[in-house]
C-alpha positions in Angstrom: -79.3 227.7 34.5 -78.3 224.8 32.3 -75.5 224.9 29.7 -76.1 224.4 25.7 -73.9 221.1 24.7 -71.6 222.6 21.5 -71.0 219.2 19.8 -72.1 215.2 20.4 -69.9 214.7 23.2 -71.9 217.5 24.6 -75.1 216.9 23.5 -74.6 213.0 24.8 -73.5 214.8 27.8 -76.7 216.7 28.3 -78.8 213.9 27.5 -77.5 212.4 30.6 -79.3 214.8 32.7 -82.5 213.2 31.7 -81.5 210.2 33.9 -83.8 211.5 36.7 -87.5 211.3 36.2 -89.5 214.4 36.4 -91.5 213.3 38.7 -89.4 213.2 41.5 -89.5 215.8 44.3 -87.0 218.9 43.3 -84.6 218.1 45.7 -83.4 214.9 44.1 -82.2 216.3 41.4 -78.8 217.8 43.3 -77.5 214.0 42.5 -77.7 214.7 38.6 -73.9 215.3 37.8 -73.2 218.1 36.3 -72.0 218.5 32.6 -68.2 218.5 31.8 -66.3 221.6 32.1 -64.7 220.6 28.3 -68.1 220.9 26.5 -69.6 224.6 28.5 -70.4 226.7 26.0 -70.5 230.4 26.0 -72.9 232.2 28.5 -76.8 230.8 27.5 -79.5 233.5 27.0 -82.8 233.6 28.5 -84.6 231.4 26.1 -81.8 228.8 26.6 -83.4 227.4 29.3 -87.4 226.4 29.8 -89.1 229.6 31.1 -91.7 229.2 34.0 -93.2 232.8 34.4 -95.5 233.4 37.4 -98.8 235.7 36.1 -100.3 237.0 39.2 -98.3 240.1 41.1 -97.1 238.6 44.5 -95.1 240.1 47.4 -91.6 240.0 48.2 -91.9 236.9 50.3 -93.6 234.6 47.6 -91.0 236.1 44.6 -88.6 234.4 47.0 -90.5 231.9 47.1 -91.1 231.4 43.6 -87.4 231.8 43.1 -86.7 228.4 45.0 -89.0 226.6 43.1 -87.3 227.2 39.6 -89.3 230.2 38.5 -87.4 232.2 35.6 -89.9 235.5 35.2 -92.9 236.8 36.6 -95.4 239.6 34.2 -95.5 243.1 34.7 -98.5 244.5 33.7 -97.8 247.9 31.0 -101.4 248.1 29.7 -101.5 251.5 27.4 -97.7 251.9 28.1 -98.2 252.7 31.6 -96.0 250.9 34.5 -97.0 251.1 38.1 -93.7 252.7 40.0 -94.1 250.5 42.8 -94.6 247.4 40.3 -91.1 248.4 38.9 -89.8 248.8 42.0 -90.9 245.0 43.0 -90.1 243.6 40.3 -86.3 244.8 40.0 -86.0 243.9 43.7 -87.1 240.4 43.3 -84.2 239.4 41.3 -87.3 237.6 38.9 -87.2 239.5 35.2 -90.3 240.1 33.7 -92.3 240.8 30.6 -94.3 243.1 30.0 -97.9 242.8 29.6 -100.9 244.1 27.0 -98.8 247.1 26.3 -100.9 247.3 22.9 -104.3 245.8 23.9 -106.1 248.4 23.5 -105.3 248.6 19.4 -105.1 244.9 19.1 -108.0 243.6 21.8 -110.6 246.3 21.5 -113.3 243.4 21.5 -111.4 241.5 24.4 -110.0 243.8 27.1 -110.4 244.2 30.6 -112.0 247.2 31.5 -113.0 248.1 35.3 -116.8 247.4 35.8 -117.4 245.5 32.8 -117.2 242.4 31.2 -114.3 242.0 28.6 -116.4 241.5 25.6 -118.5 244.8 26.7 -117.7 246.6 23.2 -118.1 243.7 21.2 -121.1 242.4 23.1 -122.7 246.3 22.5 -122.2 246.0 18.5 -123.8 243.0 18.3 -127.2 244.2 20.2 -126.8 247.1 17.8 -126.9 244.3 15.2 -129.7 242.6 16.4 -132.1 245.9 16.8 -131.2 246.9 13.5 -129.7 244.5 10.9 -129.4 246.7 8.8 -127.2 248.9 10.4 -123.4 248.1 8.7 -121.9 250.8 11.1 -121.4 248.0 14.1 -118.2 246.6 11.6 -116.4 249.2 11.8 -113.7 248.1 14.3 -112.9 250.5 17.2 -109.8 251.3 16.3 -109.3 250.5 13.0 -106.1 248.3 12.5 -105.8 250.8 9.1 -106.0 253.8 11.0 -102.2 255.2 10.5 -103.2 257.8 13.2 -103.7 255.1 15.6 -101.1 253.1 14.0 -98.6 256.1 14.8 -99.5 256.5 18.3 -98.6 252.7 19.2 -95.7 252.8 17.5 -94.7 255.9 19.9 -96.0 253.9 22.9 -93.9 251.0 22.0 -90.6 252.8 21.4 -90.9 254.9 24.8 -91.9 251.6 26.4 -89.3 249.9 24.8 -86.3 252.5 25.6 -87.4 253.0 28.9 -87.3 249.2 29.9 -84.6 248.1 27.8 -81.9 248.5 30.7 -83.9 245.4 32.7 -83.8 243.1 29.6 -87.3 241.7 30.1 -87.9 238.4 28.4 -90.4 239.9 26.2 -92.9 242.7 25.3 -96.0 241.6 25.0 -98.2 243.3 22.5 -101.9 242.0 23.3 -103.7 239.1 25.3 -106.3 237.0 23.4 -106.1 239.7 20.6 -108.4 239.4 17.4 -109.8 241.2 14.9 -113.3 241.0 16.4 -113.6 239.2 20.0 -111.0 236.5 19.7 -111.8 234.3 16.8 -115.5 235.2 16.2 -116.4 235.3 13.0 -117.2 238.8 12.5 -117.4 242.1 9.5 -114.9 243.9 10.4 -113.4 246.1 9.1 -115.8 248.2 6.7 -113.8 251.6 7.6 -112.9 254.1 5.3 -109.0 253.5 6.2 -109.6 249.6 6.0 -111.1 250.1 2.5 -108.4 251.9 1.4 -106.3 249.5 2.3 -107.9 246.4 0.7 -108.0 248.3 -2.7 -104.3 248.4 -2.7 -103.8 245.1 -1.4 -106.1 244.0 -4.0 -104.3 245.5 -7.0 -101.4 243.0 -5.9 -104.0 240.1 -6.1 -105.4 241.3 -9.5 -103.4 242.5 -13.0 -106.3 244.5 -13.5 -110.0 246.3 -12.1 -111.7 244.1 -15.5 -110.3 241.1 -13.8 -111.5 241.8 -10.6 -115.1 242.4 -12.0 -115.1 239.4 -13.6 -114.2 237.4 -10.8 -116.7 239.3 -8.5 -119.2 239.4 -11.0 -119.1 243.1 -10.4 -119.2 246.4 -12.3 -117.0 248.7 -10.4 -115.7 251.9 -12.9 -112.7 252.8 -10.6 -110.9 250.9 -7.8 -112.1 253.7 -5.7 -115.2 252.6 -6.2 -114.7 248.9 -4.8 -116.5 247.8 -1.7 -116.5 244.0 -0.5 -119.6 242.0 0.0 -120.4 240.9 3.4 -121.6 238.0 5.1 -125.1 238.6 5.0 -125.3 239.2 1.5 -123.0 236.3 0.3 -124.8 233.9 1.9 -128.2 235.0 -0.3 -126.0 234.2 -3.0 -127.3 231.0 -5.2 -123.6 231.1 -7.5 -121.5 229.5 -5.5 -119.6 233.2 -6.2 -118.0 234.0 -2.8 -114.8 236.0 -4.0 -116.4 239.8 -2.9 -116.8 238.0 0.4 -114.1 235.9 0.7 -111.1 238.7 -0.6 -112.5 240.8 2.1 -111.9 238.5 4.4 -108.6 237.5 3.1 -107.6 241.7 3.2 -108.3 241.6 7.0 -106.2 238.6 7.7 -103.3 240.6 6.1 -104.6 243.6 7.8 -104.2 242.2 10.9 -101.3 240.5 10.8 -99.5 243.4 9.2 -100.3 245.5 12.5 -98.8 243.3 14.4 -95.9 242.9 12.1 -95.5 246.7 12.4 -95.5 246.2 16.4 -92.9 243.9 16.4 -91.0 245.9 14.0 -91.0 248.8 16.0 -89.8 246.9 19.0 -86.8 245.6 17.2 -86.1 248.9 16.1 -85.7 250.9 19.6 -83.7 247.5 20.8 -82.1 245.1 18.4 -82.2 242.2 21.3 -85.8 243.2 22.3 -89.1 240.4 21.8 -92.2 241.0 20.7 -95.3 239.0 21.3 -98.8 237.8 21.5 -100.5 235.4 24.0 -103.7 233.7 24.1 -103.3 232.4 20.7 -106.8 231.1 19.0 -108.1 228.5 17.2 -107.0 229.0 13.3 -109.3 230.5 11.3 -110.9 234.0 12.0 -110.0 237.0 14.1 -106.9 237.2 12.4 -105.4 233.6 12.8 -104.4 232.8 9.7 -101.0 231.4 11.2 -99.3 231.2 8.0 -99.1 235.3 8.0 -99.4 235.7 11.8 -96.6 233.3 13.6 -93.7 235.1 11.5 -95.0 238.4 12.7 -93.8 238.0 16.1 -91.0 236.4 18.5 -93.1 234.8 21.3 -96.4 233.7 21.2 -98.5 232.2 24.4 -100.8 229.7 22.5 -104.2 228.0 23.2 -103.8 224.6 20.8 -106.9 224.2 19.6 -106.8 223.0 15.3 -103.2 222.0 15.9 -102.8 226.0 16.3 -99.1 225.0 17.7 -97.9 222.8 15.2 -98.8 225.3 12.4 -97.2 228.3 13.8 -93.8 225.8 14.5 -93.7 225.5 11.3 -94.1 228.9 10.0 -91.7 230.3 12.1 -89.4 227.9 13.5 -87.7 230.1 15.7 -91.0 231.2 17.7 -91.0 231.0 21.2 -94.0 229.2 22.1 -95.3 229.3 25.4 -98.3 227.7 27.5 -100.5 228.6 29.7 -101.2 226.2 33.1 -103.6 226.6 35.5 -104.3 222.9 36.9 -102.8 219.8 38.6 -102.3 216.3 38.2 -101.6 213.8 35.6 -103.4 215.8 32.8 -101.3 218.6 33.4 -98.0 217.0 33.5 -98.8 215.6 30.2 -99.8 218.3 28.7 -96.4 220.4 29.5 -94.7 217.5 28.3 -96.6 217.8 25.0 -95.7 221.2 24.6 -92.5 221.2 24.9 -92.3 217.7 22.4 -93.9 220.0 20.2 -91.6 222.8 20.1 -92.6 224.5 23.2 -90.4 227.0 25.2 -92.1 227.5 28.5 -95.1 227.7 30.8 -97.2 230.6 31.8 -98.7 229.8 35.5 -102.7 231.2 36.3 -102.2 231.2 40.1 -105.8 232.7 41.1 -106.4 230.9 44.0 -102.2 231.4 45.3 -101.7 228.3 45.9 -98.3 227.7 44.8 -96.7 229.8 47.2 -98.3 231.0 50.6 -98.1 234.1 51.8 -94.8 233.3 53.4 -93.3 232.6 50.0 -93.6 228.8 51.5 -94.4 226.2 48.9 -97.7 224.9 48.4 -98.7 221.6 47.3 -99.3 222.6 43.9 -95.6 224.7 43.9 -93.9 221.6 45.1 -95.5 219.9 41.8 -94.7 222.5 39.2 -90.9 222.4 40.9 -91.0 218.7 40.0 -92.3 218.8 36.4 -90.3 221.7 35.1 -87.2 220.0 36.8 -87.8 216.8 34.1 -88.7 219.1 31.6 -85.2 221.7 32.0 -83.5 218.2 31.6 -85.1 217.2 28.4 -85.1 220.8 27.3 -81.3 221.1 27.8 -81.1 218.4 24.8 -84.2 219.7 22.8 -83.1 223.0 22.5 -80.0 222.1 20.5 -81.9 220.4 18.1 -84.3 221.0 15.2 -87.1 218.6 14.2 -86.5 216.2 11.5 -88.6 216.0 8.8 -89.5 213.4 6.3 -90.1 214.4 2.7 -93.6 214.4 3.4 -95.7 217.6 2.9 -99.6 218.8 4.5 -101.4 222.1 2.7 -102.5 224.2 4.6 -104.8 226.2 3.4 -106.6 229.1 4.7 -108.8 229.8 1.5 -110.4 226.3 2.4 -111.2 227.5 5.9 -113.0 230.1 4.5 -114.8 228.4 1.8 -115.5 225.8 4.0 -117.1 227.9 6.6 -119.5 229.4 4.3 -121.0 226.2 2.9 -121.2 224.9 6.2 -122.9 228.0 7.7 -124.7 229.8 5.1 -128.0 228.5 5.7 -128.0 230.6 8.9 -128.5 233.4 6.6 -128.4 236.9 9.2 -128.1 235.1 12.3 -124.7 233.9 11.8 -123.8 236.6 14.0 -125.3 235.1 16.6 -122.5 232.6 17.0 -119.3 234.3 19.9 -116.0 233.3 19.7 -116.6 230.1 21.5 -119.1 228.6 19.1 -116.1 229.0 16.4 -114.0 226.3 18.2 -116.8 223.9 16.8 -115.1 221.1 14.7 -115.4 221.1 10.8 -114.2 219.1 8.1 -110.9 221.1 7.5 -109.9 221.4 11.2 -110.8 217.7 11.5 -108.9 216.2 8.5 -106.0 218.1 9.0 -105.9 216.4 12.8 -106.6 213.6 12.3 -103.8 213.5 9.1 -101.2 214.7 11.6 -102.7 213.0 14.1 -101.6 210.0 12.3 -98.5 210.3 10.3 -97.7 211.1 13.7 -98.8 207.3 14.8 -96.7 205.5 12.1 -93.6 208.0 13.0 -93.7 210.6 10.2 -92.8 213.8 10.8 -94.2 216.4 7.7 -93.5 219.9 6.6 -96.5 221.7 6.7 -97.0 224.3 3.9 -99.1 227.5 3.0 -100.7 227.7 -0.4 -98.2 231.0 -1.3 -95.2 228.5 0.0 -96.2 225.9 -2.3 -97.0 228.8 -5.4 -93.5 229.9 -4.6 -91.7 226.7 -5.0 -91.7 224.9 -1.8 -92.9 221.5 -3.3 -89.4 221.5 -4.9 -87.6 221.6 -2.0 -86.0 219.4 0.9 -86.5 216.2 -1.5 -90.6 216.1 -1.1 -92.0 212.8 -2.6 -95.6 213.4 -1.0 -98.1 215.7 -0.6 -101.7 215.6 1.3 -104.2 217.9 0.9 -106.4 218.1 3.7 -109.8 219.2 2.8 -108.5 221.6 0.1 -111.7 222.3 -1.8 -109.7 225.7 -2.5 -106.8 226.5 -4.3 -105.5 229.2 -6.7 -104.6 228.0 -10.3 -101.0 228.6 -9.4 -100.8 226.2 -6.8 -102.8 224.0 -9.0 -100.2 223.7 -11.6 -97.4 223.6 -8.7 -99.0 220.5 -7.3 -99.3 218.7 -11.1 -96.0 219.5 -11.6 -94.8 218.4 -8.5 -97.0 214.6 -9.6 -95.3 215.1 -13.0 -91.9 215.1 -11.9 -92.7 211.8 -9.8 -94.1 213.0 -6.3 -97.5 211.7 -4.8 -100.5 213.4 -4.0 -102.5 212.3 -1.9 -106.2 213.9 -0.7 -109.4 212.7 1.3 -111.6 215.3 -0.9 -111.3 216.6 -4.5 -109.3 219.3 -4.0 -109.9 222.9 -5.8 -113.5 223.2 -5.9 -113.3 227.0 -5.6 -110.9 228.8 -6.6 -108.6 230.8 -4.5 -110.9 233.5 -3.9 -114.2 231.0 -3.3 -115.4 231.2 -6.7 -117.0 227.4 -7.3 -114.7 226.0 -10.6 -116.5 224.3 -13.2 -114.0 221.6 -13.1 -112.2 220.8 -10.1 -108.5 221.2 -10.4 -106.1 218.0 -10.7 -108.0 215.7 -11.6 -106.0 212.7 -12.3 -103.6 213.6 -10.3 -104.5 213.6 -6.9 -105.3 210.1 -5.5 -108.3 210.3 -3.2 -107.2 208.2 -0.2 -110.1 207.8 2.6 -107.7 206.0 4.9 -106.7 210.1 5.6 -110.1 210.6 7.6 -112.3 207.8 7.3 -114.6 208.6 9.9 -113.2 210.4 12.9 -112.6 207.5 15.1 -109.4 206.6 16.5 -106.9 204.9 14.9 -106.6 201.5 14.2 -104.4 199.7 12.0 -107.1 199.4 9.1 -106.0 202.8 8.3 -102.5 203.2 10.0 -101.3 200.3 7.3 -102.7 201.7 4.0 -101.2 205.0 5.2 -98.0 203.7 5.6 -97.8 201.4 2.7 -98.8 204.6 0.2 -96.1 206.2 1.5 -93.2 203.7 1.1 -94.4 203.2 -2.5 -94.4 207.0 -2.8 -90.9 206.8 -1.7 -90.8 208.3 1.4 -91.1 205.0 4.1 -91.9 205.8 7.8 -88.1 205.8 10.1 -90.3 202.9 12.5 -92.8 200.8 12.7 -94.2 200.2 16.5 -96.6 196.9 16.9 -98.1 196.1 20.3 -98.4 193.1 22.3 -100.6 191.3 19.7 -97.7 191.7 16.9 -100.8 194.3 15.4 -99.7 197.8 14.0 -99.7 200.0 17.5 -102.0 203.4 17.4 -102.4 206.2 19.9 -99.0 207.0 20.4 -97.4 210.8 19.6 -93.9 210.2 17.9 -91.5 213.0 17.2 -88.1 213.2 15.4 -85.2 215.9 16.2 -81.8 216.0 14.5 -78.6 217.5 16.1 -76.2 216.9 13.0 -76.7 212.9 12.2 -78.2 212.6 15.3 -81.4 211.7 16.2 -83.8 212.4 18.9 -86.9 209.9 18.7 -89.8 210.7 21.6 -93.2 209.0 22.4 -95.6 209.8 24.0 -99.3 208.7 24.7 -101.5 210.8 22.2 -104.1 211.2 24.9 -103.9 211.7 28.6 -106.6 208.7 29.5 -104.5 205.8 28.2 -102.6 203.8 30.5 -98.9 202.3 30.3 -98.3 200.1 27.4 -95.3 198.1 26.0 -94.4 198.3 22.7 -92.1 196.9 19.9 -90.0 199.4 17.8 -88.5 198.2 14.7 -86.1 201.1 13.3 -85.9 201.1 9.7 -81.8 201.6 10.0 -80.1 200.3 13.1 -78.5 202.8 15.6 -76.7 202.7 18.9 -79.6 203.5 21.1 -79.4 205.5 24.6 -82.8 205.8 26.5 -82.6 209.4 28.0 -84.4 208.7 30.5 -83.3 205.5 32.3 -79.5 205.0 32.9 -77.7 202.0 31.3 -75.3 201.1 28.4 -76.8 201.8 24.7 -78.1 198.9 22.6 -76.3 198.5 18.7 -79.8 197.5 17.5 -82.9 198.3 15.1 -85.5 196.6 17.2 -86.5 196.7 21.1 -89.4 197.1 23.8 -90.0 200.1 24.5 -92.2 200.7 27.5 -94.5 203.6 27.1 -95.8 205.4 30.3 -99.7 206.7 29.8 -98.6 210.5 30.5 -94.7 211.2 30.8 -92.7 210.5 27.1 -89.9 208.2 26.6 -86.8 209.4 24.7 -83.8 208.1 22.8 -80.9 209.1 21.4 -80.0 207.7 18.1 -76.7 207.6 17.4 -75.7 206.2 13.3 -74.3 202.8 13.2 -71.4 203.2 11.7 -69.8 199.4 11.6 
């Protein structure tokens, strides 16, 4: 298990592990020489080192097996609490630990479960035929269970804490709460949850949102006499509406984000409370947007999270809780695989998850299989890099993205609401379609990515509460945010008053908060509307890498790099990511696609360094400029160490 370097000397140390490309076969690596003695730090935990966690239950022979080729955990499947005695019994003999699996599915995943004899959308695939016999027939949102119900609520917590004390001897890596949970199946958009307990709640959440029941009716354009009396309006019905008034819609959707999130939240708290060391989490992360993913309320409520990246869905929750775990699932071969785990982990990623349906990483021996023998090698390059990685945090430029999940809403509705009843129609997989918001906020990252800038990324309640004045900000891009609450309004003016730069490829604030159309859009004048953001969808070129760049050095905040290909052009398509480990800095690249091939490039560093390549052996250059020779899937990274002549 690899040691965590305790200063430079040891971090430099570490780095040169990463001397060995990943790609060679396991057993080359026993010539890597081992770290000094002087910079061993105290014993590491189990998220010290890159987790590869086998899914499938195998025998004896092939946990032995998976043992030799570098695997750290295997699952152990708890579903409603319950644990299979002779599961246990395997699993503590293998010498492998474990997490434990869908121990809360059945709260979480109602919509999404495995259940013997029927498909796993069998209970959200019967309230939609009840839907479509009888449209009119509001009892098919009621969510079975309701994340409100405290009886329910109650009974997992009870689960959790027997679970919890029972296992807590083994130290499993993690518990997990739910696969591919949602509110509805996945991230479906869907009406749920219209119960009487889910009501309840959304009154009370919605006298934190309003000083009063007058001004709720005015922003609803309702007449309620009592908050007992408030219901939301659902989908159907706001999308007859001819107001551009979506805020009875829109707040109910809004509630059940919270709702959901605040379930899990109470999970994770319950598991921290029967053992302080204990982590909670969720896997099969979705796409942002509904079913709960609002990531700006769901990555803080939980420890470890397995995540599908779809909408940058790994990038947002890194930055909302920057101590996540983040895993990955794999379940192919090849070139796009290896640079997929490579982008993972470059983007804050803590381990794989490996789908093993057709066994063939180990045989039934517990001999390695072709496809063993290549995880072995890829998770051998990626321990090396991790074993520097992990000691380090990203490093951000004062450069700032909204994100904003009002927008996602509002967005959604003015794209779909010609549908009128049959947007219920549309399954969970129809909501990974691209839209406007998903698409500039890639393709924004996507590209202060290209020209080396690495950005906070911020919530609407971060930047109400202050986060614009923070961490020396000097520009901010709205992505698509068509809406925003006046509060964040006057955050972002005053943030442009006191000298920062906005910059947005829309007019941003449309609606308000709540997806009520403004009769003047907010900021005017002080956003600059900037195409160059998302001209049209197509890759990048330097027609809109330069403007990008040049806005932001005269906003004050200058990319670290600029990297020009062969022709002396501006270069594009490549993934660069900054870390810090005091004052020093980790610089990777990597292609941004797997279908490039190798390319040589010319860095320019805006502040000369003494330069080591991690990867490749040799002295380090004193320099701000050099070739750098990009491979089409594996990254290249340096160590930049300040000049200090």
């Amino acid at each position: 298990m690899p040691v965590r370097p305790t200063s430079f000397g040891g971090l430099v140390a570490a780095a040169l592990l990463l001397i060995v490309p990943s790609r060679l076969p396991a057993a080359d690596t026993g010539q890597v020489p081992a770290l000094p003695q002087s910079v061993v730090g105290a014993a590491p935990g189990p998220w010290d080192t890159y987790q590869l966690i086998m899914w499938q239950t195998r025998t004896e022979a092939q946990m032995a097996g998976l043992k030799q080729l570098g695997f750290t955990g295997t699952k152990l499947m708890a579903s409603g609490g319950h644990i299979d005695p002779a599961a246990l019994r395997m699993a503590t003999g293998s010498g492998l630990p474990w997490y434990l699996e869908n121990i809360a599915t059945d709260f979480l995943s109602p919509y999404h479960r495995y259940t013997p004899g029927k498909p796993v959308t069998w209970l959200f695939d019967a309230a939609k035929a009840r839907r479509h016999d009888n449209p009119a027939d509001n009892s098919v949102f009621l969510r079975e269970p309701g994340l409100s119900d405290s009886a329910w609520r109650d009974a997992i917590n009870l689960r959790l804490t027997g679970m919890v004390r029972a296992q807590s001897q083994y130290r499993p890596l993690f518990y997990n709460l739910a696969d591919e949970a949602g509110i509805g199946d996945l991230a479906s958009a869907w009406d749920a949850d219209i119960a009487p307990t889910s009501l309840d709640g959304m009154r009370n959440w919605l006298r934190t949102q309003y000083p009063s029941l007058t001004a709720l009716n005015q922003e609803w354009s309702t007449g309620f006499g009592r908050w007992d009396d408030v219901v939301p309006e659902l989908t159907d019905a706001a999308m007859a509406r001819h107001d551009d008034n979506y805020a009875a819609w829109a707040d109910f959707k809004a509630w059940m984000d919270v709702a959901f999130a605040t379930a899990v939240s109470h999970a994770t708290d319950t598991v921290h409370a029967a053992d302080r060391a204990a982590f909670a989490g969720l896997e099969g992360g979705q796409v942002p947007g509904w079913g709960g993913y609002d990531y700006g309320l769901l990555a803080p409520a939980v420890d470890v999270m397995e995540i599908y990246d779809f909408g940058n869905a790994q990038d947002l929750a890194r930055a909302f809780n920057p101590s996540l775990r983040i895993l990955r699932t794999s379940a192919g071969t090849g070139s796009r695989e290896t640079f997929a785990a490579w982008h993972h982990l470059l983007h804050g990623g803590r381990g794989t998850i490996v789908w093993d349906e057709n066994q063939d990483v180990t045989g039934p021996d517990g001999t390695p299989g072709p496809r063993g023998r290549e995880i072995a090698a890829l998770t051998a390059g990626l321990r090396q890099a991790a074993s520097v990685l992990f000691d380090c945090l990203p490093s951000r430029d004062p450069v700032a993205l909204l994100y904003s999940q009002a927008s996602f809403r509002t967005r959604w509705m003015l794209d779909h609401r010609v549908l009128g009843p049959a947007w219920s129609n549309r399954d969970a997989e129809r909501e990974y379609e691209d839209n406007a918001w998903r698409a500039s906020r890639r393709q924004t990252l996507r590209r202060l990515s290209e020209i080396g800038v690495e950005p906070y990324i911020l919530t609407s309640a971060m930047v109400e509460g202050g986060a614009l004045r923070t961490n020396g900000l000097r520009v901010l891009i709205l992505p698509q945010a068509i809406a925003m609450s006046t509060a964040e309004g006057a955050a972002i003016a005053d943030f442009a008053a006191h000298g920062g730069t906005v910059l947005t490829d829309t007019a941003p604030g449309l609606f308000d908060q709540h997806s009520r159309r403004r009769t003047e859009p907010l900021l005017a004048g002080v956003a600059k509307l900037e195409p160059f953001l998302w001209p049209d969808g197509t890759p990048s070129a330097p027609e809109n890498l330069d403007p990008l760049a040049e806005a932001l050095r005269q906003a004050g905040a200058p990319p670290r790099l600029t990297l020009s290909g062969p022709d002396g052009a501006t270069a594009s398509g490549v993934d660069v990511q900054w870390f810090a480990h005091g004052d020093i800095g980790i610089l990777t690249l990597q292609a941004q696609t797997p279908w490039g091939s190798a390319t040589d490039f010319d860095l320019h560093l805006s502040q000369p360094a003494l330069v080591h390549d991690l990867r490749h052996p040799g002295p380090p250059q004193r320099t701000d400029r050099m070739a750098v020779h990009l491979d089409g899937i594996e990254p290249t990274l340096l160590m930049l160490e300040p000049d200090h002549r």
